[in-house]
Backbone bond lengths (Angstrom), bond angles and torsions (degrees), N, CA, C in turn:
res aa  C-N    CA-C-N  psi(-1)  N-CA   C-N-CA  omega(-1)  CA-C   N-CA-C  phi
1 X - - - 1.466 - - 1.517 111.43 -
2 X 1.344 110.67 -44.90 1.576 116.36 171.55 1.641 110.75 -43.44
3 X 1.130 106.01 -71.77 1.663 127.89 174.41 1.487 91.38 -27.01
4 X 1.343 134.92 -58.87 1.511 112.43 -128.98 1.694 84.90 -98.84
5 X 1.413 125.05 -27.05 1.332 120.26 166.33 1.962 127.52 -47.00
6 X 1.289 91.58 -39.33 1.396 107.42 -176.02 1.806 108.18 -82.94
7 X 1.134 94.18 -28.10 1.989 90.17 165.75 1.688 107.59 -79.42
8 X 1.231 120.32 -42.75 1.410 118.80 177.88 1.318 96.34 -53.15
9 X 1.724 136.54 -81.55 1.026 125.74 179.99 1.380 130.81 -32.75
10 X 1.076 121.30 -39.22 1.656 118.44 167.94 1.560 132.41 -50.97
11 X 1.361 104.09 97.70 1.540 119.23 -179.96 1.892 116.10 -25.38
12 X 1.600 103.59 -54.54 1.428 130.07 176.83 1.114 106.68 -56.60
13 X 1.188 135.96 -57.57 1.320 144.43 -156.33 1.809 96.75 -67.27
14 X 1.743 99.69 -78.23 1.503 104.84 -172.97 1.249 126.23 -58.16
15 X 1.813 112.29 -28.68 1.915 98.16 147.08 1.801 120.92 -34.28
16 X 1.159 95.22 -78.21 1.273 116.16 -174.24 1.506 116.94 -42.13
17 X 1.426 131.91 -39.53 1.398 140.31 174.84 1.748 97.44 -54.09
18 X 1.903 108.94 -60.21 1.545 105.36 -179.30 1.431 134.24 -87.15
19 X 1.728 97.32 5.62 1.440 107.67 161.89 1.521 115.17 -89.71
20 X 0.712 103.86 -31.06 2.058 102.93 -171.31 2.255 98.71 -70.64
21 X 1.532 104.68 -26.76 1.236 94.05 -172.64 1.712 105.94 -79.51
22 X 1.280 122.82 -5.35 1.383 132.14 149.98 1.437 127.36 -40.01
23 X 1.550 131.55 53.72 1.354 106.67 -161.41 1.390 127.63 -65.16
24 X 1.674 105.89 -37.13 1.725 97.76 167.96 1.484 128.51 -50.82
25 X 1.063 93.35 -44.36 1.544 112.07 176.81 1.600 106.48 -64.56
26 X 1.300 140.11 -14.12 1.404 130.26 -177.60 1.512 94.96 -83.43
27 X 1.163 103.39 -60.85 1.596 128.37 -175.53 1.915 103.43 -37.19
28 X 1.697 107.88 -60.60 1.311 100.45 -175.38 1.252 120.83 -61.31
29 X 2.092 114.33 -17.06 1.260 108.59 -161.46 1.538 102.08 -90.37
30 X 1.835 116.38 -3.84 1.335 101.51 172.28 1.250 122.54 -107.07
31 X 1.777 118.17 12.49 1.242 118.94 140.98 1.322 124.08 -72.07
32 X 0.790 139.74 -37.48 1.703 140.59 160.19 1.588 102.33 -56.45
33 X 0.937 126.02 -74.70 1.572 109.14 178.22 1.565 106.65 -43.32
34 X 1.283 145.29 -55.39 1.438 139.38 168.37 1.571 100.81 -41.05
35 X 1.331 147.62 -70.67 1.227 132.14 161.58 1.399 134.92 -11.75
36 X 0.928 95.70 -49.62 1.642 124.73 178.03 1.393 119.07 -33.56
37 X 1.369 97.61 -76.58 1.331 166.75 -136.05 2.304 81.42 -85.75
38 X 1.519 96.67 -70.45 1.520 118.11 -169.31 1.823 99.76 -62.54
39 X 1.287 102.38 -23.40 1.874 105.36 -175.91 1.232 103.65 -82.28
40 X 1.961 117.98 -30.69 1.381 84.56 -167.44 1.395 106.97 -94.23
41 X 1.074 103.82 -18.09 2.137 125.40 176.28 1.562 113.90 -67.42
42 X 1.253 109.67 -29.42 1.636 131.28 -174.00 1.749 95.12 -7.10
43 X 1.708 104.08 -81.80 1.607 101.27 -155.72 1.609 120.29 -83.78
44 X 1.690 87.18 13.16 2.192 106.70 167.77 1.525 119.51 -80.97
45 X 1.117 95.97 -32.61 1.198 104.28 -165.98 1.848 113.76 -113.15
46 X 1.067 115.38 -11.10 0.874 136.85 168.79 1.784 101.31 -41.91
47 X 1.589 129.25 122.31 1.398 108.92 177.18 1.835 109.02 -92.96
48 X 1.543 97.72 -24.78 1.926 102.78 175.00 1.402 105.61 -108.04
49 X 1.518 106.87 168.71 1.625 105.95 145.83 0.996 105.71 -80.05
50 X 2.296 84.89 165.40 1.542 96.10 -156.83 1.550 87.77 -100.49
51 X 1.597 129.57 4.99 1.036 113.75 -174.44 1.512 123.15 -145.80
52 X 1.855 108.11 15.01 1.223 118.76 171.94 1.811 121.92 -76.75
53 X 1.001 119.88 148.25 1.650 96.74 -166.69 1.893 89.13 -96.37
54 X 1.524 94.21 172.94 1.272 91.41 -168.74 2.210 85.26 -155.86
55 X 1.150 86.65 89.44 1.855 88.21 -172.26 1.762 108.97 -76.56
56 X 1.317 121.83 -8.78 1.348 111.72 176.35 1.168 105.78 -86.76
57 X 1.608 140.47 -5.16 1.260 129.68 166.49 1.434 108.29 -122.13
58 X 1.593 138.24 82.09 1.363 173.44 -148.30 1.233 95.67 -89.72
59 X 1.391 148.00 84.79 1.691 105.74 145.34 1.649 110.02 81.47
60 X 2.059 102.88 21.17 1.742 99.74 171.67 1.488 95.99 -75.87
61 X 1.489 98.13 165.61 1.355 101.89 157.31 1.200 113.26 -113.28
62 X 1.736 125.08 -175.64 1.663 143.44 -162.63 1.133 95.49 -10.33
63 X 1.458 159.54 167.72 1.657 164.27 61.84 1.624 111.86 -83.10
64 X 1.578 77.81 164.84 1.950 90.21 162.88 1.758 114.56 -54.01
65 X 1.406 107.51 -46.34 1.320 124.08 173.29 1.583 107.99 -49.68
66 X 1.439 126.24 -84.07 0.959 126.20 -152.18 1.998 82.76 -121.11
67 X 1.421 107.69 126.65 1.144 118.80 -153.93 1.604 94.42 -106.34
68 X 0.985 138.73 3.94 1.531 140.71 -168.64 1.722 96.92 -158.25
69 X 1.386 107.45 -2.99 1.508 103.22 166.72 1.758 111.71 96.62
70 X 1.552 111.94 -156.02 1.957 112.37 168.77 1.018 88.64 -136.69
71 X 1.395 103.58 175.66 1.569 127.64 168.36 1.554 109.37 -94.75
72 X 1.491 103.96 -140.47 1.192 117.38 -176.16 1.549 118.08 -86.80
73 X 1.693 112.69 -25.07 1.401 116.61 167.83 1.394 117.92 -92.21
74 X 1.690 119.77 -27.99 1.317 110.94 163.92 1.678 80.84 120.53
75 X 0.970 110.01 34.18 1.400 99.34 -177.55 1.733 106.31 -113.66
76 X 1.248 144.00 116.77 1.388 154.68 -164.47 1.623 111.11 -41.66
77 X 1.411 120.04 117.41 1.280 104.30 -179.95 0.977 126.27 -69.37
78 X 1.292 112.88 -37.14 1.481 124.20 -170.73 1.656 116.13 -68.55
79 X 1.307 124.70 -24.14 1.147 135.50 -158.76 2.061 77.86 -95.66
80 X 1.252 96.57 -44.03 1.979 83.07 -167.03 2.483 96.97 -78.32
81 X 0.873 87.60 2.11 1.772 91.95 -179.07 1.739 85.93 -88.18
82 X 1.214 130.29 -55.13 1.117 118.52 174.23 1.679 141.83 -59.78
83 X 1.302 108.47 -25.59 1.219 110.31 166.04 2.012 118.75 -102.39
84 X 1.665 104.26 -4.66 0.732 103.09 134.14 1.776 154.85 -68.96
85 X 0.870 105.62 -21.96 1.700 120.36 149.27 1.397 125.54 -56.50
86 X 1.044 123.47 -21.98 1.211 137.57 130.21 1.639 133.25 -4.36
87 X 1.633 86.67 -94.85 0.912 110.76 160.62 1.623 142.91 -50.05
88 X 1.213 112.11 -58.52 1.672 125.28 169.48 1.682 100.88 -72.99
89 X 1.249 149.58 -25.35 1.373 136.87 145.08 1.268 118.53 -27.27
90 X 1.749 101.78 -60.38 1.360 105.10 -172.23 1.723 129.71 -79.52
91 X 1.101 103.32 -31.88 1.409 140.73 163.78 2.559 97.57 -43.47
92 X 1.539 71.15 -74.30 2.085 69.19 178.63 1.530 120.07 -68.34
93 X 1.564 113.78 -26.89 1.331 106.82 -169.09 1.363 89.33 -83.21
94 X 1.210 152.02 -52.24 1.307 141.02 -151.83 1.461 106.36 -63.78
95 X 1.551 111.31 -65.03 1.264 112.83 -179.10 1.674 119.52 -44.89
96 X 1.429 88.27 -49.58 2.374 81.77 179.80 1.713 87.13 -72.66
97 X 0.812 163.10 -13.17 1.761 142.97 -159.34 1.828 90.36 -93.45
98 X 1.777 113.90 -51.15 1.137 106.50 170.59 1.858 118.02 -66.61
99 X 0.968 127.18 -31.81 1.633 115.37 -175.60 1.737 102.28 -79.97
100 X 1.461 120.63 -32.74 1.805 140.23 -177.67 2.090 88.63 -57.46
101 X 1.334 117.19 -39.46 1.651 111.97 -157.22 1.578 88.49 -82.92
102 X 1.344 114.90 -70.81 1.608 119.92 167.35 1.235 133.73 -0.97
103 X 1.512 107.80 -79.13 1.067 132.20 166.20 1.576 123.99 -47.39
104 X 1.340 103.87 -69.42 1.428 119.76 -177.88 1.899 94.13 -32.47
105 X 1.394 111.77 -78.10 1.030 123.95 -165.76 1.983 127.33 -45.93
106 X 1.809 85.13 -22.63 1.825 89.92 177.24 1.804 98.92 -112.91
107 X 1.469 107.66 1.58 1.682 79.66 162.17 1.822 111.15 -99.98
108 X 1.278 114.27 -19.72 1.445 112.51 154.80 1.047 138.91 -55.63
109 X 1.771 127.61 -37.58 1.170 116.03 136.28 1.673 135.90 -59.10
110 X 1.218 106.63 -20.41 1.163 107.58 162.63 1.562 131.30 -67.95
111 X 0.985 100.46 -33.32 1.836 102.16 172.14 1.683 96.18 -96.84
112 X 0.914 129.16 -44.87 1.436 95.01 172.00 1.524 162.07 -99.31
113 X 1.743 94.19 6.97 1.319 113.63 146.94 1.225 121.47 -73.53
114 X 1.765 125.49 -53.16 0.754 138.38 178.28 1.997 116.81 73.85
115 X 1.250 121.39 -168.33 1.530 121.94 178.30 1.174 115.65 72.28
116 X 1.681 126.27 -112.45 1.167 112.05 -165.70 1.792 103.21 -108.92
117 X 1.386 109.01 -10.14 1.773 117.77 143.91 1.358 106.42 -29.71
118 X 1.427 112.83 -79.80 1.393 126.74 -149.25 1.695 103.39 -55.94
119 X 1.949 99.68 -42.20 1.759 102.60 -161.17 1.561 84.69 -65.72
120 X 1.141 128.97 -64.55 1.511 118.48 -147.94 1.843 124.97 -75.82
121 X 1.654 97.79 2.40 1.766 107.31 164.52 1.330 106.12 -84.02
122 X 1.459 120.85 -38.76 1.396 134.94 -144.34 1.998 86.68 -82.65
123 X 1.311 92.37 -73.40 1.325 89.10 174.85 1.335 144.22 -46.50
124 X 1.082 123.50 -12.40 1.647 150.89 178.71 1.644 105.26 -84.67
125 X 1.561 95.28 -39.33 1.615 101.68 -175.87 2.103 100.54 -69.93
126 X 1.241 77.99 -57.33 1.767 89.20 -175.67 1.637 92.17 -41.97
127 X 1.239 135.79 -73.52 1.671 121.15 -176.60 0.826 122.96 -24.08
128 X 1.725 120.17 -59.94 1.395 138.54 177.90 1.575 111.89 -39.63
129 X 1.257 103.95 -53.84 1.794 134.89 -164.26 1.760 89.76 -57.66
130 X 1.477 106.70 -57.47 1.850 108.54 -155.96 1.590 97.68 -61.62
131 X 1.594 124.25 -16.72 1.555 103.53 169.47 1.688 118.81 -92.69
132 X 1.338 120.89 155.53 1.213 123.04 169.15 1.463 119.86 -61.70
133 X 1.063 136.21 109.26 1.491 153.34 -166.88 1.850 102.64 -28.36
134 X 1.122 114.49 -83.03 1.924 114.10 163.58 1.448 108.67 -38.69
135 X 1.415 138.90 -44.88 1.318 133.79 164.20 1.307 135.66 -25.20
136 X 1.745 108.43 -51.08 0.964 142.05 -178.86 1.455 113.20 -104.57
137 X 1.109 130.48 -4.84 1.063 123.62 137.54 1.611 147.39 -73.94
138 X 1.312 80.88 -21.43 1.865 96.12 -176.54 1.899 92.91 -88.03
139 X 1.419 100.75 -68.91 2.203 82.17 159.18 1.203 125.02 -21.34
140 X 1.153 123.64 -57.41 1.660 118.21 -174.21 1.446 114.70 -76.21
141 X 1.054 116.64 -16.84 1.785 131.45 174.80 1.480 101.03 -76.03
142 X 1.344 127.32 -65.64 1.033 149.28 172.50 1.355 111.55 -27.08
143 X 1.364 121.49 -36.71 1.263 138.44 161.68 1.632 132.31 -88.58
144 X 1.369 118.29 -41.95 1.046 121.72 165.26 1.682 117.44 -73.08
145 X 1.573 96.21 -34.20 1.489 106.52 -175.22 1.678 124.84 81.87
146 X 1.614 119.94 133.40 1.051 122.29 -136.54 1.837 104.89 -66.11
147 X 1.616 112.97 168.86 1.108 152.24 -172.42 0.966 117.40 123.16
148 X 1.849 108.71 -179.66 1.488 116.96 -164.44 1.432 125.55 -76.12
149 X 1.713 108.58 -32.46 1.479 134.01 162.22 1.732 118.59 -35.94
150 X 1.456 96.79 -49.26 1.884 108.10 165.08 1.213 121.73 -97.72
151 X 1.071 109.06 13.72 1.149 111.94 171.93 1.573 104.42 -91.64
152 X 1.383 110.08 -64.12 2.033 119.55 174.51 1.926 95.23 -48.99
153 X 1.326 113.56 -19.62 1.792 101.92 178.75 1.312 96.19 -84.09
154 X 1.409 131.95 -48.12 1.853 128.82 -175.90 1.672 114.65 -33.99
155 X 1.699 87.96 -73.52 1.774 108.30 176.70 1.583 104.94 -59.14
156 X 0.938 141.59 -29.45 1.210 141.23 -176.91 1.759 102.19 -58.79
157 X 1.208 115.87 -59.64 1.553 139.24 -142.35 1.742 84.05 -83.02
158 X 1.315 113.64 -66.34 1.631 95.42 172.00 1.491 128.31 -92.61
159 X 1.408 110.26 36.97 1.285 122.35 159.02 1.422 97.24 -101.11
160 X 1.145 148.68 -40.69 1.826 144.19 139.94 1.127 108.35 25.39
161 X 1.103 129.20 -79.35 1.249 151.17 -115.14 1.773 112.91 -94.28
162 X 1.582 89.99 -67.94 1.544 136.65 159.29 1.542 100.88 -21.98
163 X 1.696 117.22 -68.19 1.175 117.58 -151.31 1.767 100.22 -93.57
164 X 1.702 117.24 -13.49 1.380 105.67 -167.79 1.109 79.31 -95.87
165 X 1.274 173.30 -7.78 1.484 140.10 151.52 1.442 127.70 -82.59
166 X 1.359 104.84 -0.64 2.241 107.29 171.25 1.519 92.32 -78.21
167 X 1.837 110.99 -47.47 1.386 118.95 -162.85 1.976 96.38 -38.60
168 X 1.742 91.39 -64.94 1.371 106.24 -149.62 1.479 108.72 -53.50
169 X 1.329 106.93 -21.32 1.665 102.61 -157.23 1.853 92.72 -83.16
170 X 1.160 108.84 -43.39 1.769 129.68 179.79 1.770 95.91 -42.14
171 X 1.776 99.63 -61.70 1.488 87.14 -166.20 1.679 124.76 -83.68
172 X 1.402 96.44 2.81 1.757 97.71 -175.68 1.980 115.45 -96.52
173 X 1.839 103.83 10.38 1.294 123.05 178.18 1.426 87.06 -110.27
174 X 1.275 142.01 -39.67 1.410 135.52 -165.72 1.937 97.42 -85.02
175 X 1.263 120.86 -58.81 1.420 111.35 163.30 1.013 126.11 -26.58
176 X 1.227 130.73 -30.88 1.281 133.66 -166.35 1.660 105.20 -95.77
177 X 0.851 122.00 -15.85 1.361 129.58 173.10 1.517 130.90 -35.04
178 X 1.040 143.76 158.12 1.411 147.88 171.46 1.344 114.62 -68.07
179 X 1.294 117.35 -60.98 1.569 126.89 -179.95 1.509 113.25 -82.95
180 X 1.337 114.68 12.61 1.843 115.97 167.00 1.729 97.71 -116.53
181 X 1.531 112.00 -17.04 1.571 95.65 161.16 1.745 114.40 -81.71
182 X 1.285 88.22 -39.04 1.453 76.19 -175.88 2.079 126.82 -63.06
183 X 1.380 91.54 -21.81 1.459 88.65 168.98 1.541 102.73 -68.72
184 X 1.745 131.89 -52.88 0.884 114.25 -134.66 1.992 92.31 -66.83
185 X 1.261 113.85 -26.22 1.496 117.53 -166.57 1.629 109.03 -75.79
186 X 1.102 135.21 -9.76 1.649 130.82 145.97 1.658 106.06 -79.83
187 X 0.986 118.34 24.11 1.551 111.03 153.50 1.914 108.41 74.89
188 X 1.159 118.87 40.89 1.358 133.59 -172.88 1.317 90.88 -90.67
189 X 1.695 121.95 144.36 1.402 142.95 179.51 1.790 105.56 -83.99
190 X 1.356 96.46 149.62 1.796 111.26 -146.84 1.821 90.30 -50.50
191 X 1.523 108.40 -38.59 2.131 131.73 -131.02 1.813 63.13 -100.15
192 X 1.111 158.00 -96.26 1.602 137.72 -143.74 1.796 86.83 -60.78
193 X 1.420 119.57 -72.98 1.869 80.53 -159.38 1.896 119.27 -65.89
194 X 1.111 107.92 1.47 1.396 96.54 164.03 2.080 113.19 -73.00
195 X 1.108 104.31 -51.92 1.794 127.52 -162.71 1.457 88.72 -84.33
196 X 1.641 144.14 -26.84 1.417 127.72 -163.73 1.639 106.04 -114.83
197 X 1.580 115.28 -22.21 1.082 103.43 -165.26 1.512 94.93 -132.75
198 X 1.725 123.88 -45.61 1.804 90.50 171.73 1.152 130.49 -114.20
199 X 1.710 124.70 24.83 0.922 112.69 150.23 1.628 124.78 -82.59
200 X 1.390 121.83 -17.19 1.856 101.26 173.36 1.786 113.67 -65.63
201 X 1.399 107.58 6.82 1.708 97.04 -153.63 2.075 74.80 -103.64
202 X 1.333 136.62 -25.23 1.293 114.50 125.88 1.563 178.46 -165.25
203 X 1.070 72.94 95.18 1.573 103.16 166.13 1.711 114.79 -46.10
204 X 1.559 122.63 -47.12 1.330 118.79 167.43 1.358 135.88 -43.88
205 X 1.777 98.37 -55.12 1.240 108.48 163.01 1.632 142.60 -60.82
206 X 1.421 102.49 -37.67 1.731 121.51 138.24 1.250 121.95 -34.03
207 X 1.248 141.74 -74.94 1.115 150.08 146.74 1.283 113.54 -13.44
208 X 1.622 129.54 -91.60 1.384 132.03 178.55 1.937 110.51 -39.50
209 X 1.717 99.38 -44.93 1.626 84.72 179.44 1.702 111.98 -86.99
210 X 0.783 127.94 12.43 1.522 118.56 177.99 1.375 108.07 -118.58
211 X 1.595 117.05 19.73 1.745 131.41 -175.59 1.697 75.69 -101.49
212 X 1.410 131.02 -65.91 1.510 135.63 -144.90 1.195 113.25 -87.91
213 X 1.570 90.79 -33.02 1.972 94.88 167.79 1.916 113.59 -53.84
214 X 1.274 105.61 -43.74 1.434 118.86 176.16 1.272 103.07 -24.30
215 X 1.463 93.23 -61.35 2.057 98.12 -165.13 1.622 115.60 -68.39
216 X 1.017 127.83 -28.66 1.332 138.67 178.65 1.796 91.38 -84.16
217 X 0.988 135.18 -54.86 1.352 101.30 171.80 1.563 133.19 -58.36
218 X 0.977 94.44 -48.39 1.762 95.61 165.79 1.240 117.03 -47.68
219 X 1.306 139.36 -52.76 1.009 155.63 164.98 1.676 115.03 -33.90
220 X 1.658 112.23 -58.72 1.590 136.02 155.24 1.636 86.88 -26.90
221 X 1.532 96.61 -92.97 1.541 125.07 -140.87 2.138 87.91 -34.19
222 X 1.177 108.42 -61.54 1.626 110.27 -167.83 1.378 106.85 -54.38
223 X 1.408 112.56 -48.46 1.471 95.57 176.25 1.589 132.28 -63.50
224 X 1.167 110.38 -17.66 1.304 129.12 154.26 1.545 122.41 -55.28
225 X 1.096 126.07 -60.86 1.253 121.64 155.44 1.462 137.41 -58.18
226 X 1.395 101.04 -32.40 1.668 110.13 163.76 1.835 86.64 -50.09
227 X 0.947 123.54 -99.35 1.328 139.92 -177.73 1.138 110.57 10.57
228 X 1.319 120.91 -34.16 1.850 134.56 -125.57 1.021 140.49 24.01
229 X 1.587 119.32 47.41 1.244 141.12 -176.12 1.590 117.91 -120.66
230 X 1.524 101.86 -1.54 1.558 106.38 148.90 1.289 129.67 -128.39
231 X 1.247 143.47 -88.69 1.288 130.61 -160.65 1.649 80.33 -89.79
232 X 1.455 90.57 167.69 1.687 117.93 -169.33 1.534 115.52 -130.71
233 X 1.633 111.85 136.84 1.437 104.22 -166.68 1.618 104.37 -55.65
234 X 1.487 113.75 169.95 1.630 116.53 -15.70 1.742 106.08 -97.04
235 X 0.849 89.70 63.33 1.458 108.33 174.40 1.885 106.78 -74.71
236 X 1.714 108.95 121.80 0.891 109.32 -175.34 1.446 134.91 -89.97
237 X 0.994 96.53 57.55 2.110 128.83 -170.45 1.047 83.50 -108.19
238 X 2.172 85.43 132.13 1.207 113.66 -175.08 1.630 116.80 -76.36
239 X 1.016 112.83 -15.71 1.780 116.05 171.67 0.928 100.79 -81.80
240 X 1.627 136.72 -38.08 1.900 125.83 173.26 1.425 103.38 -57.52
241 X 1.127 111.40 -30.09 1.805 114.71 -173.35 1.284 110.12 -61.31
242 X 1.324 100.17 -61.29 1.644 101.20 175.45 1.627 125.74 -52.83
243 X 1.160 109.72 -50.78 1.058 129.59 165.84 1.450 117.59 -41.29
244 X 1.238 129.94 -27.78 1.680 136.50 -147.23 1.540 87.34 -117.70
245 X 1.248 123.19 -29.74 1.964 130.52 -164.27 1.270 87.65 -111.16
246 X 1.282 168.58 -23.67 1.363 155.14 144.64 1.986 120.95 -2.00
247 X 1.309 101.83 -40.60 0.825 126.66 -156.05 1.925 99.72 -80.00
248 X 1.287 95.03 -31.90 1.531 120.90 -174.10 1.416 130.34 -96.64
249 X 1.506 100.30 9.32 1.710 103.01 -155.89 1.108 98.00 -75.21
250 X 1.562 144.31 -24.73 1.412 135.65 -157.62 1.741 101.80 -92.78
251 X 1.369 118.32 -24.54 1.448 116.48 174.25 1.201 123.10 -129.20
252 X 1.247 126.34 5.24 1.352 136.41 146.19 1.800 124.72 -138.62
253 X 1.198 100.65 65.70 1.926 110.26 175.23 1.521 109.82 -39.19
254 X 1.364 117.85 -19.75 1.391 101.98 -171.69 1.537 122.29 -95.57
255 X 1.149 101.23 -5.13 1.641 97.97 -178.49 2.030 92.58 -85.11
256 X 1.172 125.98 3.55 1.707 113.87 167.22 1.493 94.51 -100.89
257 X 1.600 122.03 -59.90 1.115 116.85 -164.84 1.361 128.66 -35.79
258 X 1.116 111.83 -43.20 1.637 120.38 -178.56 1.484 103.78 -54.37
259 X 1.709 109.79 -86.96 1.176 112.17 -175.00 1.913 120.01 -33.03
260 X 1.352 93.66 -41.65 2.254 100.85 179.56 1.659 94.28 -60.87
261 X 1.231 109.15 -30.91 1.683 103.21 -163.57 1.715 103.46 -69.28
262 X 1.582 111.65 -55.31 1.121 120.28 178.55 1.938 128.15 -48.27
263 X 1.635 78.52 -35.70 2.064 96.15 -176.97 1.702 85.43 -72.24
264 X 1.297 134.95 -54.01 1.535 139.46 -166.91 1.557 101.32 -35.61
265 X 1.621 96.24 -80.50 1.808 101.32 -178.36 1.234 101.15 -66.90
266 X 1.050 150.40 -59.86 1.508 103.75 -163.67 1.433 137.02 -55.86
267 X 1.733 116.52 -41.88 1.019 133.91 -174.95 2.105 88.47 -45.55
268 X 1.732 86.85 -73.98 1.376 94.73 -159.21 2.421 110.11 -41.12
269 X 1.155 106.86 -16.23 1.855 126.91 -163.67 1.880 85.12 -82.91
270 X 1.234 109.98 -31.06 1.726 109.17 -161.11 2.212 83.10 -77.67
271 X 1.559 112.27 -53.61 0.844 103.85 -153.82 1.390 121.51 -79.66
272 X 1.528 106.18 -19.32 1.796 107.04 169.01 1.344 102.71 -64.46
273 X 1.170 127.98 -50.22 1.636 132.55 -179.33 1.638 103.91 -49.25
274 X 1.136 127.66 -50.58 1.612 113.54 -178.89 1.502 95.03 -72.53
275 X 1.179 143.96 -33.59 1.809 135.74 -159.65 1.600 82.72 -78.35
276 X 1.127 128.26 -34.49 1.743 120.64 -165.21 1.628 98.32 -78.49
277 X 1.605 114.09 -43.72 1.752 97.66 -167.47 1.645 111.09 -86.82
278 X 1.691 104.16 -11.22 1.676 92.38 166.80 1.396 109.28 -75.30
279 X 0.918 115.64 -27.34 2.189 101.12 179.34 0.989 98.08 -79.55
280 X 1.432 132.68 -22.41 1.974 108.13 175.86 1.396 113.97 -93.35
281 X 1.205 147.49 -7.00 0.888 159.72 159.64 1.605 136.31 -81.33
282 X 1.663 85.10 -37.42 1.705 79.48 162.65 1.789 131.27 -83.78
283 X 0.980 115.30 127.61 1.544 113.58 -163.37 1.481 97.55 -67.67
284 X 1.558 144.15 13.03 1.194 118.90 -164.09 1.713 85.54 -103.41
285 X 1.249 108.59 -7.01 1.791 99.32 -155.22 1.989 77.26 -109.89
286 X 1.289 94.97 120.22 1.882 117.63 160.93 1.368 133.33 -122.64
287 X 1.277 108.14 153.70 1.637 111.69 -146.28 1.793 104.86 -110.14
């Protein structure tokens, strides 16, 4: 009887009981771990370079040899799809981890100072909000000027926004709480009940939005480079990819297809994985 109390109590456990009954969501989370996995192995496993040219094989398509075919220099797609993964991993996680730290931190002060705090985060966000996310990214490029470095600053800047209003709304239901008045009334300092008591309450919502944000950055980051306003040949980014085989679609479709195929599942692998950890995580949905 003890035993079965102490598994109920376990945080780990009861995720895990209502995550595994997620099947899309299991599935997407072990394509992303296969991602993973390919970023940190990328230039091991790799069977070509991703960036030596190789002009006697032009523009093959599918073989045993070259399994996703060449491009225009003869250089292996599949081997540059792989160390491209790499790249757009790093490219999305940085940028949402930098806009996820940002944020977090000014919609928490924002709900819990509140007044003329609250009007002038809230409102800043709403600016941010009235442009279309790629819009405002290519503006801020436009200014800083292209590569991949401003690019993780673009997505970053309207990933801002995003996370200080889930934060705020999360922490101004947890503020309100019984056991965050009662700390504040034994005389507890503002920075522990902000950091001890309402930011873990969320942490869920963080989590679920910085799983989906993933995919929309990746998504950003390529279109950005399609553009050519982020990574730069022969840089093996999958939006340079596309971008570089454009040229080819009527007699060789496959040097885009691959790379569009790869941007497809993942984006779409980021977003079953956030639809799977908001139903296990949110306490409103029970099993």
């Amino acid at each position: 009887m003890k035993s079965d109390n102490v598994e109920k109590s376990s945080p780990i456990k009861e995720f895990w009981r209502k995550f595994k009954k997620q099947r899309l969501a299991m599935v997407a989370g072990g394509f992303v771990l296969l991602l993973v996995i390919i970023a940190i192995l990328g230039p091991i496993i790799t069977p070509y370079s991703s960036v030596e040219p190789d002009y006697a094989n032009v523009l093959q398509g599918a073989s045993l040899d070259h399994l996703a075919g060449t491009d225009a220099y003869g250089r292996d797609i599949f081997s540059r799809i792989l160390e491209g993964t790499r790249i757009s991993l790093t490219v999305g996680a940085t940028s949402v981890l930098l806009g996820a730290v940002i944020g977090t931190i000014l919609g928490l002060i924002s709900a819990f100072y509140g007044k003329w705090l609250d009007s002038i985060i809230m409102r800043t966000c709403d600016v941010l909000f009235a442009f279309p996310g790629i819009l405002l990214a290519i503006g801020i490029i436009a200014i800083l000027g292209p590569g991949l470095v401003n690019v993780v600053i673009a997505i970053s800047i309207f990933s801002i926004p995003n996370f200080a209003r889930i934060v705020r709304s999360s922490a101004l239901s947890t503020k309100s709480s019984v056991y965050v008045e009662a700390t504040r009334s034994i005389g507890a300092r503002n920075r522990r009940i902000i950091w001890k008591h309402i930011f873990p309450g969320t942490v869920s919502s963080i989590i679920v939005n910085f799983t989906m944000r993933l995919g929309t950055a990746i998504l950003t980051a390529a279109s950005l480079s399609f553009l050519g306003l982020g990574a730069q040949p022969p840089s093996p980014e999958w939006g340079a990819m596309l971008s570089s085989g454009r040229d080819y679609l009527s007699t060789a479709p496959h040097v885009t297809f691959y790379p569009g195929l790869a941007i497809f599942l993942t984006v779409l692998a980021f977003n079953l994985l956030g639809d799977g950890l908001r139903d296990t995580l949110d306490p409103k949905i029970t099993d």
